[in-house]
C-alpha positions in Angstrom: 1.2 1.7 -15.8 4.1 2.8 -17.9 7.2 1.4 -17.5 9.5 3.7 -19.5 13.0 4.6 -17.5 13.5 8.4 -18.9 16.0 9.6 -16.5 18.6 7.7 -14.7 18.3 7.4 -11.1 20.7 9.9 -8.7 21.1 10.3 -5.4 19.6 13.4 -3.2 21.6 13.3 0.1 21.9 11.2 3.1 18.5 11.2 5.1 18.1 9.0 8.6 19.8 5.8 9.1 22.1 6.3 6.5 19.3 5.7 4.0 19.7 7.7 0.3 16.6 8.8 -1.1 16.7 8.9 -4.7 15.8 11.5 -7.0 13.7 10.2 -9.3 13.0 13.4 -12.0 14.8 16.7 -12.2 14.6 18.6 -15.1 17.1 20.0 -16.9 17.3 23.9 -15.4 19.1 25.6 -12.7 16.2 25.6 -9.6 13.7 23.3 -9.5 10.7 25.2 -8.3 9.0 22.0 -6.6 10.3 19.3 -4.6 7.8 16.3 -3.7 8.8 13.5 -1.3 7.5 10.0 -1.3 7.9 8.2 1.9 7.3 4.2 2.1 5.9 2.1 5.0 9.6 1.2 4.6 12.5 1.1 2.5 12.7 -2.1 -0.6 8.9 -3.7 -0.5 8.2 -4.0 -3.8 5.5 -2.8 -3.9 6.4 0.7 -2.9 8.2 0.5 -5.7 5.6 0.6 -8.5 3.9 3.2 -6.4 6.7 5.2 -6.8 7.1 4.2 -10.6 3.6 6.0 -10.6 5.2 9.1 -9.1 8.0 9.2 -11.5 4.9 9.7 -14.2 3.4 11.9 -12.3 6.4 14.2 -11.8 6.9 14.3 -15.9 3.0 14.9 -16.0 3.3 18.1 -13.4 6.7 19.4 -15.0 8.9 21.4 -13.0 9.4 18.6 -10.3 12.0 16.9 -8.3 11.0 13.7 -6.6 11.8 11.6 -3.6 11.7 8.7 -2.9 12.4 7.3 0.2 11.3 5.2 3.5 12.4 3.9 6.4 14.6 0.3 6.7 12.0 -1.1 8.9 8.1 -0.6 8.7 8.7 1.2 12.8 6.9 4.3 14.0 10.3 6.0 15.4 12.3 5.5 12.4 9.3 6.4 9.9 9.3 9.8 11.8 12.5 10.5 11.2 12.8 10.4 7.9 10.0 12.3 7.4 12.2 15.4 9.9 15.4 14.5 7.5 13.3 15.8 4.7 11.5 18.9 6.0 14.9 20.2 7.0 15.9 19.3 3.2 12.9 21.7 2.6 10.7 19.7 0.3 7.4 21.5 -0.7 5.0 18.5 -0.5 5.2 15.0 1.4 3.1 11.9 0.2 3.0 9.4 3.0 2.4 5.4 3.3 1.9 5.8 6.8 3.2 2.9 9.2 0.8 4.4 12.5 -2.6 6.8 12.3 -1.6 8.8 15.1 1.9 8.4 15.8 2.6 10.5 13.0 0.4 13.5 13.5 2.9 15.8 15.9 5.6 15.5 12.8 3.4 16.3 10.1 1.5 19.1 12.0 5.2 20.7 12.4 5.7 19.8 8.4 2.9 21.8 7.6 3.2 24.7 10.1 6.3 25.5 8.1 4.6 25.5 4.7 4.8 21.6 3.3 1.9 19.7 2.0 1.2 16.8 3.5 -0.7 14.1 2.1 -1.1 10.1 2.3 -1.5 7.5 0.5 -2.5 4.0 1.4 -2.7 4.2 4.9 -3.9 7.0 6.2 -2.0 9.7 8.7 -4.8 10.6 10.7 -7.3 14.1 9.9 -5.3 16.1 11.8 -1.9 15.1 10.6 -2.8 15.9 6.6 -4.2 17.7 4.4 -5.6 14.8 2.3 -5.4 10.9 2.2 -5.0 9.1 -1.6 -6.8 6.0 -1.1 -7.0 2.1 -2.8 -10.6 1.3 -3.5 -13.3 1.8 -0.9 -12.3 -0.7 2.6 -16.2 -2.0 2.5 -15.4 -3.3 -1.4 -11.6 -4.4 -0.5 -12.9 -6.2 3.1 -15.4 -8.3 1.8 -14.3 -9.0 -1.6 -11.2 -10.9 0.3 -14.1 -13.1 2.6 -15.7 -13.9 -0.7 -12.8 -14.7 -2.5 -11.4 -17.4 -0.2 -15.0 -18.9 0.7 -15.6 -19.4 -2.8 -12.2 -21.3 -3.0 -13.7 -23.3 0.2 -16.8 -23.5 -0.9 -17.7 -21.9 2.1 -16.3 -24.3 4.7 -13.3 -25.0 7.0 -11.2 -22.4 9.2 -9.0 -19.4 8.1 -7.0 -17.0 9.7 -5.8 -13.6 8.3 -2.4 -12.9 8.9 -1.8 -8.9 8.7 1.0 -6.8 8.7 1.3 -4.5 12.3 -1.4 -4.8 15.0 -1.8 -0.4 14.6 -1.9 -1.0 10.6 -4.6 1.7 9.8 -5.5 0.2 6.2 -4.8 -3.7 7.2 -7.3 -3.0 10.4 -10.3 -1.1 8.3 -10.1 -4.1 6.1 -10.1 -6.6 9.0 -13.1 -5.2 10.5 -14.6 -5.0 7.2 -13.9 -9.0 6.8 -15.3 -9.8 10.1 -18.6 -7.7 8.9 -18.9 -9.8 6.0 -18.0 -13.0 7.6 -20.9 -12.1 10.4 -23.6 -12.9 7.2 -25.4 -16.2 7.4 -23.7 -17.7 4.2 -20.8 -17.8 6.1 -21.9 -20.4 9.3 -19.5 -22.9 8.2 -16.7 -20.6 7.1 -15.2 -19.9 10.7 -12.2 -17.3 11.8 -9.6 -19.2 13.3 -7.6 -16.3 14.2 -5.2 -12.9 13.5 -1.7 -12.8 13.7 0.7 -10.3 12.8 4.3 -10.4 10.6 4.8 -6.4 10.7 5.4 -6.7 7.2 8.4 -8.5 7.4 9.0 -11.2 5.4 10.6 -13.5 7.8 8.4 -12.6 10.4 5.4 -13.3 8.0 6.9 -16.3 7.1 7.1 -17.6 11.1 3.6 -16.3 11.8 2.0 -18.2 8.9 4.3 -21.5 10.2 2.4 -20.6 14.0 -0.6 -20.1 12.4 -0.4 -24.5 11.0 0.4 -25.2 14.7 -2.2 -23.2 15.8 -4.9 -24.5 13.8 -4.5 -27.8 12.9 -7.9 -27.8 10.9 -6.7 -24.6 8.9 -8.2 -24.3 5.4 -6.9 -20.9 4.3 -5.0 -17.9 4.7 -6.2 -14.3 4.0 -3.2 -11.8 3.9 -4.2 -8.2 3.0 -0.7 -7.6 2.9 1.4 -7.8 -0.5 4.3 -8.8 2.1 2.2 -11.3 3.7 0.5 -13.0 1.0 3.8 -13.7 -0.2 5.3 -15.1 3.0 2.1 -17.0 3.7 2.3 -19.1 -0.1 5.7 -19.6 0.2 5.2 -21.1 4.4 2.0 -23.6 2.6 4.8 -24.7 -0.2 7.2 -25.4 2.1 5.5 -27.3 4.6 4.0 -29.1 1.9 0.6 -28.2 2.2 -0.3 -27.0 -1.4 -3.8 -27.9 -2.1 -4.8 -27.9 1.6 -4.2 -24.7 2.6 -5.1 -21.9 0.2 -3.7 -18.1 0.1 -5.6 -15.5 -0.3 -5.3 -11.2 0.1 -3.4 -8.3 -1.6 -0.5 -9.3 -3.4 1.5 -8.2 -6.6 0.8 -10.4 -9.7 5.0 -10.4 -10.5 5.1 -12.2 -7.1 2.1 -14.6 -6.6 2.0 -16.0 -10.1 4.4 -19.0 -8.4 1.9 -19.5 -6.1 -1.3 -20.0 -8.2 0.4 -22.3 -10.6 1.0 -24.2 -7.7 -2.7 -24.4 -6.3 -1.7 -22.5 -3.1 -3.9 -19.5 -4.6 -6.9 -19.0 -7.1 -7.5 -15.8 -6.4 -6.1 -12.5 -5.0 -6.6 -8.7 -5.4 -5.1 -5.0 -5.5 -5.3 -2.1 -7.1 -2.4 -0.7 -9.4 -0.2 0.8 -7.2 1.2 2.7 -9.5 -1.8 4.6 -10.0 -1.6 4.9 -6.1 1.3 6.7 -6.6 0.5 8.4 -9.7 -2.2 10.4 -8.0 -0.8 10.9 -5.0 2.2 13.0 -6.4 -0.4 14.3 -8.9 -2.4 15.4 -6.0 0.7 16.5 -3.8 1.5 18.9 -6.7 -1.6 20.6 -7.6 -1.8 21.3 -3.9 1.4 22.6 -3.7 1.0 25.4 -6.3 -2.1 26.1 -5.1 -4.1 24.7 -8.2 -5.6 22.2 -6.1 -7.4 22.3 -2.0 -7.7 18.6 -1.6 -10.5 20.0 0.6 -13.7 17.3 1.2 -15.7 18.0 -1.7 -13.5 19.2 -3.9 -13.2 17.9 -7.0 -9.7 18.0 -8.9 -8.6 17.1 -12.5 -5.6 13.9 -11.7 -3.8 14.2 -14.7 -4.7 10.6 -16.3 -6.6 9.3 -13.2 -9.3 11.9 -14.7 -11.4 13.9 -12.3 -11.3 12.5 -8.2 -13.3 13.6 -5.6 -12.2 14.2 -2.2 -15.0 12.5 0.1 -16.6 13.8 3.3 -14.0 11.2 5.2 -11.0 13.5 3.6 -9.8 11.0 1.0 -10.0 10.9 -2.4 -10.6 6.9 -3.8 -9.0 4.7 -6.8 -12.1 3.4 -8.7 -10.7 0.1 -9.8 -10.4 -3.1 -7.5 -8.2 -5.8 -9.7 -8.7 -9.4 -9.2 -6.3 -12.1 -10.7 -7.0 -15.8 -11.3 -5.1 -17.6 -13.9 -7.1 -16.1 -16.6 -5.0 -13.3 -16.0 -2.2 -13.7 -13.7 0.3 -13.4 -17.0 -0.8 -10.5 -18.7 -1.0 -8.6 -15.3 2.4 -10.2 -14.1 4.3 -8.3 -16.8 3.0 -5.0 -15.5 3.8 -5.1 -11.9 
């Protein structure tokens, strides 16, 4: 990921809720011929914020390109919607969306692109009908599992966990639950039970009070799986504060700059993710290409990412990150200076 600042940041115009997406890259000319919008599960997570470092990179690599960036102050359905209205009437060309609800979304964006925009998502997916093309982390079978494994072989394979997730109609958080709970169904896993799910809405106090039900819950619990970079968080910090480092483990999606606390403490040996600012990168790559009509993002289609190199769009409509990162304290450091 580069981490170069070229242009300073500038504002764009009030969208809903008073909220001010930023411009991120405008060139130096009197009309910029493309304007691409990034629009966040919601407004401040950092890790929305590396995807849209990505973006930035991807603007410079495309030329020609004014970007948004932008979301909504709470990860809601209602409020997500209308930002994305505030910026087709600002008469963007493309939209890359983080969507917060499947379906909820599909009336706006089918509107967005009646009148011309591209709409794409990224991360979790708008459904089919809503987009032209979804920009998706690592396959959900590899992602799923790979989070079962990770904490059983932290447990040895033993003792109770629950997954705490962000929104109970979180498209990508519920693919990778039912992924989990097809891994977890194998035998090597008989002594490795599911306590339970519950939900923070990726909110970090409300993460924070679901992990501290979750103790009361499950008085047995041995570990936490939060495929939420919100969550994990929330979940390491409710274990150190209730003292329970070294009882109950952490385990899920999480940003390296954030959990490196945690695993010097013993609340986590492991977590994953992919870079997020390659998320971003080849979403606004992708966004763009389709935009000027050098790219279809149609399922089999293959289409030239600028440094992401050649991605296919699959038969499901999305086109997948190849790399699935996983940090232990081998290289939480190096990692944690990147993002």
């Amino acid at each position: 990921m580069r981490g170069n600042r070229r242009d300073m940041l500038r504002f764009a115009g009030a969208a809903a809720f008073g909220l001010l997406p930023m411009l991120l890259r405008q060139p130096a000319r009197a009309a910029v011929p493309l304007r691409i919008a990034i629009v966040a599960k919601v407004a401040g997570a950092s890790y929305f914020d590396v995807c849209r470092d990505g973006g930035r990179d991807a603007a410079d690599d495309l030329g020609d390109v004014e970007l948004v960036y932008t979301g909504p102050r709470k990860p809601a359905v209602a409020e997500q919607i209308q930002v994305i209205e505030a910026l087709v009437t600002q008469h963007v060309d493309a939209l890359a969306i983080a969507a917060n609800n499947a379906e909820a979304l599909v009336a706006t964006t089918k509107k967005a692109m009646k009148r011309g925009i591209k709409v794409l998502s990224f991360d979790s997916a708008i459904a089919p009908d809503g987009r032209i093309a979804h920009v998706n982390v690592p396959h959900d079978d590899l992602v799923g599992a790979n989070d079962v494994r990770m904490i059983a072989k932290t447990l040895n394979h033993e003792g109770n966990v629950a997954i705490l997730s962000a929104a109970p109609q979180a498209g990508a958080q519920n693919l990778w639950i039912r992924k989990m709970k097809e891994e977890w169904a194998k035998p090597e896993y008989d002594r490795m039970k599911l306590a339970g799910v519950a939900y923070g809405e990726d909110v970090p106090e409300k993460s924070y009070r679901a992990a501290q039900g979750l103790f009361k819950s499950f008085p047995n619990l041995r570990g936490i799986i939060a495929p939420t970079a919100v969550g994990i968080v929330a979940a390491a910090k409710a274990v150190a504060d209730a003292g329970l480092a070294g009882k109950v483990f952490v385990t899920g999606h999480g940003l390296p700059s954030q959990m490196k606390t945690a695993m010097e403490a013993g609340i986590t040996e492991t977590f994953q993710l992919w870079n997020p600012a390659d998320l971003g990168y080849a979403a606004v790559m992708l966004a763009g290409l389709i935009a000027r009509g050098e790219a279809t993002g149609a399922a089999g289609s293959t289409t030239r990412i600028g440094r992401m190199g050649d991605m296919t769009i699959e038969p499901d409509g999305s086109a997948y990150l190849k790399d699935l990162l996983v940090f232990d304290k081998s290289n939480i450091q190096k990692f944690a200076e990147l993002f």
